[in-house]
N, C-alpha and C positions, 0 to 999 in steps of 0.2 A: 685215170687208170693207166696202168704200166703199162709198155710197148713189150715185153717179154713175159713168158707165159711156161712156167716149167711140167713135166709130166716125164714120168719113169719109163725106163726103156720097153719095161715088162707091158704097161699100159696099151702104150704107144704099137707092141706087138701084136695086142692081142685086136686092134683096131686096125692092122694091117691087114691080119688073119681074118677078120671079118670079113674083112671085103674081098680077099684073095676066094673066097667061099664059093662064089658066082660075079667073076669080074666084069660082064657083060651089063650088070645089072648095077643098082646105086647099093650101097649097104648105107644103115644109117644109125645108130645111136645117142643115148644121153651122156653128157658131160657133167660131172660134178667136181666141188673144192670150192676153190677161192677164184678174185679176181686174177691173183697172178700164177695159179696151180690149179691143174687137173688130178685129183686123187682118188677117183676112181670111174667108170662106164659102166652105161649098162646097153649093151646092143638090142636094138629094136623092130620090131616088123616094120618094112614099107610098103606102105598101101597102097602108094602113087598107082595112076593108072599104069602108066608106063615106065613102070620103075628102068628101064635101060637110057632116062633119059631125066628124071626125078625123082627126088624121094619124097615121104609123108610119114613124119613119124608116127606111129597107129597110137591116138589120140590113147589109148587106155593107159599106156606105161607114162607118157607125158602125163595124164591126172594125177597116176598114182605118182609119179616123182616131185610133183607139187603136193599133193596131199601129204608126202611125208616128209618134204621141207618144210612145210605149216607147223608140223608137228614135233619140231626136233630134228629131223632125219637132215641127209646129205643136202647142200645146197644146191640146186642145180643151177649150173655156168653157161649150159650151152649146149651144143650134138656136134655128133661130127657126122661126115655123109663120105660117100667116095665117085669119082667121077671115072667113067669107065672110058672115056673119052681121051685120058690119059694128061689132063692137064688138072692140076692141084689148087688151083684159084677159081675164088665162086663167079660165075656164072651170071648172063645179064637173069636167067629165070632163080637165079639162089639172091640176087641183086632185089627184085621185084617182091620176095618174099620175106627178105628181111624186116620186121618191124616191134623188133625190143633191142634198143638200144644199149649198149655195153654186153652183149651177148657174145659168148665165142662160137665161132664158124672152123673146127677142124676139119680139113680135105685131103683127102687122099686122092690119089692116083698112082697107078705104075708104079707102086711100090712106095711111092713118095711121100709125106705130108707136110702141110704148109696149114698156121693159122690166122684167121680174122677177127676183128672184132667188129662188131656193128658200129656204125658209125652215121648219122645222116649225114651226106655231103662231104664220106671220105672220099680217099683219094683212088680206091677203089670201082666202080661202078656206082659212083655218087653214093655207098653204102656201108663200104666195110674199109677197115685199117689194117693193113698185113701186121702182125707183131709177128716177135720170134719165137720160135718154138725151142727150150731151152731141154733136151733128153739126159735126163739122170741116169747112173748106171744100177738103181733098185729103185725098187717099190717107193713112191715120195708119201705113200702112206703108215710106212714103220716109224715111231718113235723114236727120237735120240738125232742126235748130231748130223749134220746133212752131207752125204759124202762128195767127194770132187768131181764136180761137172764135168762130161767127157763126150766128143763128138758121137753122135747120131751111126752104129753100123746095125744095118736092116738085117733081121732074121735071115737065116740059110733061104736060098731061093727068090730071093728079092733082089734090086738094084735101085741103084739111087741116081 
């Protein structure tokens, strides 16, 4: 599996804005596309008990996004979650919970995000593989020709 991992800037915004929602707290959603594209999310309820310190993705949207990859629908690749803690790298307790291999791990923080892949016995928290997070300037879900990859700038109100 490729070490870079591309996703549109719109995407990538609207996973910031989730979690900008209640930054105290984890926000967390589904990933879909390929192994080396995110094409589109679906934000999720977290159950965690303590969601200011965990998340749990509320097992019904997880069924239903396996139900409807069974069926035809989006692939699902992965979640992403965000750490209020203000650091973008998974965690010894995101580390322990890891256990489907070639999974993406998108994180957020502080405005930031950074991706992983699952890994046993990366270089990670004996877990996960940083790859890179490569931000398009559209949607990487519109048809036709793929336009000129261009650095990462965060929505009004963010810092990086």
């Amino acid at each position: 599996m490729g070490m870079t991992v591309r996703i549109s800037s719109a995407l990538l915004a609207n996973i910031l804005a989730h979690a900008a929602v209640d930054p105290a707290r984890e926000a967390c959603g589904l990933l879909f596309g390929a192994a080396d594209e995110i094409v589109a999310i679906s934000p999720a309820a977290n159950l965690a008990a303590d969601t200011a310190i965990a998340f749990e993705i509320d097992p019904a949207a997880l069924f239903a996004a396996i139900r409807a990859e069974r069926t035809g629908g989006p692939r699902l690749i992965g979640h992403y979650h965000s750490h209020p803690n203000g650091d973008a790298s998974p965690s010894v307790r995101d580390a322990a919970a890891a256990n489907l291999p070639g999974r993406l791990w998108l994180i957020t923080a502080a405005g930031r995000a950074a991706c992983f892949r699952e890994e046993p016995g990366g270089p990670v928290h004996h877990a996960f593989r940083p790859v890179s997070l490569v931000v398009s300037g559209v949607a990487a879900c519109i048809p036709g020709p793929r336009p000129p990859e261009r650095p990462f700038s965060p929505p009004q109100g963010y810092s990086t």
